[in-house]
N, C-alpha and C positions, 0 to 999 in steps of 0.2 A: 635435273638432279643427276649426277654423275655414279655411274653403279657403283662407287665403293662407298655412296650417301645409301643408308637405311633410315626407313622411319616405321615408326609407329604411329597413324597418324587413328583419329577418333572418327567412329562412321559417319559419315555425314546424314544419313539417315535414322538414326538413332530416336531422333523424336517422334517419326510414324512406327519403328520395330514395336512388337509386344515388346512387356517389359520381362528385362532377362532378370532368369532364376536370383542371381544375388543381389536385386534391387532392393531389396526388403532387407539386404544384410548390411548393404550399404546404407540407408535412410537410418536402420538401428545405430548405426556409429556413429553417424551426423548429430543423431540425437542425445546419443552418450557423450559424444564432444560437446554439443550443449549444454549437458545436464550441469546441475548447481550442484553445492554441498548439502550435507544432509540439514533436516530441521529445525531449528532453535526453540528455545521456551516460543512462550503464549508471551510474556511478557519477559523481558531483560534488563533490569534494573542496570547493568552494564553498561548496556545501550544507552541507554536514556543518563548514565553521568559523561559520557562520551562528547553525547552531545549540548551538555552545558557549557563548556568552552565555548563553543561559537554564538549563543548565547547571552555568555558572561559580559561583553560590553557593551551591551544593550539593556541590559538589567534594569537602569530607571523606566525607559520606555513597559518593559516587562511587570515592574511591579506597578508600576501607575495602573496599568492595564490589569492588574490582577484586582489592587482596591477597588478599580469602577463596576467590577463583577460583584465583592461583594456589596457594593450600594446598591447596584442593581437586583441585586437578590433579595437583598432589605427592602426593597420596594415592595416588589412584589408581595413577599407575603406579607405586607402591612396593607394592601387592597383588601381583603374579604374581612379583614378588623376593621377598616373603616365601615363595610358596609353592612355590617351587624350594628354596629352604633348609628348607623344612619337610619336601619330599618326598627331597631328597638325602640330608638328614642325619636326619633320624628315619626315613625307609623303611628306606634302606639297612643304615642300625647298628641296627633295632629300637628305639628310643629312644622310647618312646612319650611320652617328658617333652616333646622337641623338638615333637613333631606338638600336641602339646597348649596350648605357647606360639606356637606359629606361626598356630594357631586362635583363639587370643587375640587377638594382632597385627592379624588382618586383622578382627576382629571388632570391636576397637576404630579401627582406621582405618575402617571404614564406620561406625560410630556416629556418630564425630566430624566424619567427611566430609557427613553427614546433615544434622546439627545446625548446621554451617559453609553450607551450601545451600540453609538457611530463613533464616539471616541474608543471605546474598547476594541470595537472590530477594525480601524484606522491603524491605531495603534500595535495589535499585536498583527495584525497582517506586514505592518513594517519593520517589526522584529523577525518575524519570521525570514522576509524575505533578504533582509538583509544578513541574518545568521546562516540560510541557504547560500548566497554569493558567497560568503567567504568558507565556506563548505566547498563549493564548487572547483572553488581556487585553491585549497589545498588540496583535493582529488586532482587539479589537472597539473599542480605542481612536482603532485609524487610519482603520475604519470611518465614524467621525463627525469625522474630518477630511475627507472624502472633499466636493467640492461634490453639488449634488443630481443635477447633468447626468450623474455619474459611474452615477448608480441609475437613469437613462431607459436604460442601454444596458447594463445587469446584471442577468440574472432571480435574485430573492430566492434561490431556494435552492440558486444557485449559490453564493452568498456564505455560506448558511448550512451547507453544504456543507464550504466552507476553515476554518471555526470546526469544524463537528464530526467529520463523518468525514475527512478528511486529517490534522489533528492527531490524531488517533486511531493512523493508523496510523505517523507519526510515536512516537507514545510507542509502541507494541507493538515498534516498534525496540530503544526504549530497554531496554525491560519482557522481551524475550525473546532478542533478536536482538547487539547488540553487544556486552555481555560473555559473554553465552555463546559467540562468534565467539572471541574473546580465550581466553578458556580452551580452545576448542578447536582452535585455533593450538598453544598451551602443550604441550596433551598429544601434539597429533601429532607436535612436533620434538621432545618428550621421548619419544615408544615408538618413533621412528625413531632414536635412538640406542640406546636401549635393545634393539632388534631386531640393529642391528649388533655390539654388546658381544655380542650372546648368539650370530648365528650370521648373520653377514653373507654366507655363499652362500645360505640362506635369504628372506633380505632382499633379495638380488638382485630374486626372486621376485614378492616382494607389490609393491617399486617399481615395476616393469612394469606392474603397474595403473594409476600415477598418469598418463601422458599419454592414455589414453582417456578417463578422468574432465574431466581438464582441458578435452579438444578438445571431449566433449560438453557440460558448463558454457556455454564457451564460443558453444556452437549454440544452445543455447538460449535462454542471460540476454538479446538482444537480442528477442525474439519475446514471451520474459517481460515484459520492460519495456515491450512497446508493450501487453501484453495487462492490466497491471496501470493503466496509465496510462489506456486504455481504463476499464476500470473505474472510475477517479474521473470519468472526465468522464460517462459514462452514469452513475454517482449525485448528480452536478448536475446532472442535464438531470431525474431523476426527481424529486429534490425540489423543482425549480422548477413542473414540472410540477402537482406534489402541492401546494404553495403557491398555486399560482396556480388551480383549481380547487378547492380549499377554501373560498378569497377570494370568489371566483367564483362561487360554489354558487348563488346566489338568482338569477344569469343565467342559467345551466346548465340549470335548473328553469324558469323563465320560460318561456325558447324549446327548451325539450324536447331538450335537445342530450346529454341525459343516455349515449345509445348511442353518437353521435360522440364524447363527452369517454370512453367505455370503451373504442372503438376505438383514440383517440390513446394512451392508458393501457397498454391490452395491447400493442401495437408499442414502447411506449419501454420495460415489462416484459421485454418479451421479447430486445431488443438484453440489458439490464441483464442478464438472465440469460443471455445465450450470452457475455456478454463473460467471466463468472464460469466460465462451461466451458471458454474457451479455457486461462484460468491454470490451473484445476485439473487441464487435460491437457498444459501443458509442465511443470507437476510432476510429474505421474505419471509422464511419461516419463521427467523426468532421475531417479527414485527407483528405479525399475525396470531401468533401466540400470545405474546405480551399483550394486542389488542383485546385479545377472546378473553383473558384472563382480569384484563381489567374492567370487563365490562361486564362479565358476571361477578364480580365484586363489588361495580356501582349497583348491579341491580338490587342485592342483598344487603347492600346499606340504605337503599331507598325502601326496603321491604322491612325491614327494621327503623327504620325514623317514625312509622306509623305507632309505635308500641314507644316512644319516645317522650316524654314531658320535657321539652324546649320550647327555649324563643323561634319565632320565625326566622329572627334576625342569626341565631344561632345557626339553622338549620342550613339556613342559605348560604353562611360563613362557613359549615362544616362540610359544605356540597361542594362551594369553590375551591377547600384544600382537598377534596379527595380528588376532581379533575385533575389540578396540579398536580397530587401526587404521584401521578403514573406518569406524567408529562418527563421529569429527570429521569425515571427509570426505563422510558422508552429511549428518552436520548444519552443518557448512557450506554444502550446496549447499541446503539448505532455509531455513539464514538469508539466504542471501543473495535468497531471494525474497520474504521481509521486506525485505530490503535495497531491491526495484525498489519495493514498495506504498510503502514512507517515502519512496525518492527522486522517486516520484511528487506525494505527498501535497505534499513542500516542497519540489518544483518551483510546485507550483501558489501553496500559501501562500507563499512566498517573491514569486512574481509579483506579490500581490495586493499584499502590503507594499512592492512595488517604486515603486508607482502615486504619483505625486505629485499633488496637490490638483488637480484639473478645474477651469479656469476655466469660470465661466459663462457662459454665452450673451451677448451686448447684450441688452436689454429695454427695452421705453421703454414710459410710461404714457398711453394714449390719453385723450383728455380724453373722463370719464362723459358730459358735460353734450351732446355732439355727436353727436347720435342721427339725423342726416341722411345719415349715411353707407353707401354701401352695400359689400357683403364680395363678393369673387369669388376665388377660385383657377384658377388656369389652367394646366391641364398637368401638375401639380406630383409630383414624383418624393422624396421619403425617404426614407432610411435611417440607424438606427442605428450599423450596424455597416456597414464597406465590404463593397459586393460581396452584400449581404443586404436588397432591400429590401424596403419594410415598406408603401411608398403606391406605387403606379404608374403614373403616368397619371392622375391625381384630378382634376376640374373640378367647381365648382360655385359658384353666385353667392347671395346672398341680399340681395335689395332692402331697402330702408329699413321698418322694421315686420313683416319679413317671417322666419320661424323655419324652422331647416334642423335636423332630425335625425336622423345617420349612427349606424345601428347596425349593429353586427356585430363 
């Protein structure tokens, strides 16, 4: 290098030094550069007309798929009617023809109910996926509408991020979460009738469950929703991370930073993975809840059937809908934790497609030919993002013939 060449070049030991004082100042701005927007509803009726568009031409598949839910629901609760008439009237008169057509009954309702539930989950798993694709394709189409100033102030795999995992969890909505939620509407207003036809002081009973389920839901889906929301943005911070370090790799290597880039790695690992323990313990909780609650509510309808003048056949009819009955209420409160990861997923994707075209910068072309000129910056402060910066206080001049190299 010639002495009127200056550099600033980065330590090459920098990954054995302790770690200097503004480390933690820096990590904080990495992470503000990461950070998302603030929280949305629990639920966004917005959202969700957003996404019927993508949807909307699939629609036959979608309602086919909606009726085979409710057949399948009508099944089901016509099982424990069958087999109150089986038990009434074949026990009681000896009839062994009745118990043997009643076995029939319910043996062909579950066949069919079976066979109705591979077309259902075939079906909307193919609406889904194919209302995802063309999701996909409008996200990567507005991508390159997007000006370039819009990618100086977006880490890559934060973008790559709303293309794959949000949309992701967007379809396992589709795929697992919303007509199963329908259907399990269907069957709980159908065995809550069905509960009263057969023994409405019984029914009293198991109701008294529903506003402790409710109030706990309740405590929880807001904690869920920051905790799954959490989770997309810590899996755009990691694969930007991940992109930018792979990119990167022959810098990394250069100046030995290989222990600093796995210290940065394990810290944004380790958020990633505690954000995934918070969700999986406001599930646990509300599933364990809902369990304790419905099983000191079988006991005290078992502890009251004794004090009961019924059929046996009733008994056993009104014992089958009271299992079922917790059954939607349990899986409801599980779909709607799919509910917070999709309403996160397309809060974010919906934001990104909100973004209208980036004007450029000004720019003006300095004339090549005018090499008399000399360069200095002075003072100079930048930031990408507000509140986040990136240069602070930068000075440096470079004379006429004279070369300046900022590395780090």
């Amino acid at each position: 290098m010639s002495p009127s060449e200056q550099a600033v070049p980065a330590k090459a030991n920098e990954a054995e030094a302790p770690a200097p004082a503004g480390r933690k100042q820096t990590e904080a701005i990495l992470r503000a550069f990461h950070e998302e927007d603030a929280l949305g509803k629990s639920y966004d009726w917005g959202l969700m007309k957003r996404l019927w568009p993508f949807v909307h031409p699939y629609r036959t598949l979608f309602f086919a798929a909606m009726s085979v839910v409710m057949i399948t629901a009508a099944g089901a609760l016509a099982q424990p009617l069958v087999m109150r008439w089986a038990i009434d009237d074949g026990v009681a008169s000896r009839d062994a023809g009745v118990l043997m057509r009643g076995g029939l009954i319910v043996a062909a309702i579950v066949v069919v109910s079976q066979l109705l539930s591979f077309f259902q989950i075939y079906t909307i798993q193919v609406v889904g996926a194919r209302a995802m694709a063309d999701l996909r394709r409008v996200i990567f189409k507005h991508l390159h509408k997007l000006k370039v100033g819009f990618f100086d102030v977006q880490p890559v795999g934060r973008l790559v991020t709303r293309v794959t995992n949000d949309v992701d969890a967007i379809l396992e909505l589709f795929a697992s979460g919303a007509l199963g939620a329908f259907g399990d509407l269907i069957r709980l207003v159908g065995i809550v009738v069905a509960m009263l036809i057969l023994d409405w002081h019984l029914s009293i009973i198991a109701f008294l469950a529903v506003p402790p389920v409710v109030l706990l839901v309740r405590a929880v889906r807001k904690r869920s929703r920051e905790a799954y929301r959490d989770i997309r943005a810590k899996t755009a911070r990691m694969n930007a991370t991940m992109n930018e370090q792979v990119n990167g790799m022959a810098i990394v290597q250069a100046y030995r930073r290989e222990h600093a880039a796995g210290r940065e790695f394990d810290q944004i690992n380790s958020d990633y993975r505690d954000a995934n323990i918070r969700s999986v313990k406001y599930e646990a909780i509300q599933d364990a809840a809902i369990e304790m609650v419905s099983a000191v509510c079988l006991a005290s309808i078992i502890l009251a059937l004794g004090y009961r003048q019924s059929s046996f056949g009733t008994l056993v009819a009104f014992n089958a809908y009271l299992v079922m009955f917790f059954e939607p209420i349990s899986a409801l409160a599980q779909r709607y934790t799919l509910l917070q990861s999709a309403m996160a997923g397309a809060e974010r994707v919906f934001g990104l497609l909100d973004i209208k075209e980036v004007d450029a910068a000004p720019t003006s072309n300095p004339d090549d030919g005018d090499a008399g000129l000399a360069f200095e910056l002075d003072h100079v402060d930048f930031e990408y993002k507000p509140g986040v910066p990136v240069l602070k206080d930068v000075s440096f001049s470079a004379r006429p013939g004279e070369k300046i190299a900022v590395v780090g």
